[in-house]
N, C-alpha and C positions, 0 to 999 in steps of 0.2 A: 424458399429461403427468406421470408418476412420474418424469421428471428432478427432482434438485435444483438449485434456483435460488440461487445467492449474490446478498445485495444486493450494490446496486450505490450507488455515490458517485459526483457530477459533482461539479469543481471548478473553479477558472478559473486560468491561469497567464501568464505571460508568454509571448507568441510564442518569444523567443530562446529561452528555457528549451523548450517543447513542443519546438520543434526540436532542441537538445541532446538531449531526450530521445528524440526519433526517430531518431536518429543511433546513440545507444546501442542502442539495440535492435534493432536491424539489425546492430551489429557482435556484439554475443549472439546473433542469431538469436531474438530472442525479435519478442513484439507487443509494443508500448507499454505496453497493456492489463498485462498479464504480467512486465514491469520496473518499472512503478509499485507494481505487487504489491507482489514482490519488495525495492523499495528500504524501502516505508512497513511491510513488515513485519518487516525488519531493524531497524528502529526504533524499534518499537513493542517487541520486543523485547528492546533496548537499553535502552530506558526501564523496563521491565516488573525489569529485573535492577537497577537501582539505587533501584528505590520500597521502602520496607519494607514486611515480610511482611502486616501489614493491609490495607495501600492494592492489593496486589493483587488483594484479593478482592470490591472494588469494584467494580462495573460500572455503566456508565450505562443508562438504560431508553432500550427500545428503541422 
């Protein structure tokens, strides 16, 4: 068992929306899994570039 494990996060969305995004991900070739990544870490690091330099070094307990 010396893989590493990321957590993981469950959420709940809209039907239409899950399907849009299974759609996308198939036209990427990606998994679901993989483009959810990808969108909310695009965005996390969107956000990450307009907080100022203190608030980044905040973290929430885990």
């Amino acid at each position: 068992m010396g893989k590493y494990r990321r957590p993981r996060v469950n959420f709940v969305l809209d039907e239409d929306i899950r399907d849009d995004l299974a759609l996308w991900a198939v036209e990427e070739g990606r998994t679901m899994s993989n483009l959810v990544e990808r969108i909310v870490t695009a965005a996390v690091q969107e956000r990450r570039s307009k907080l100022p330099p203190s608030s980044k070094e905040d973290k929430p307990p885990k």
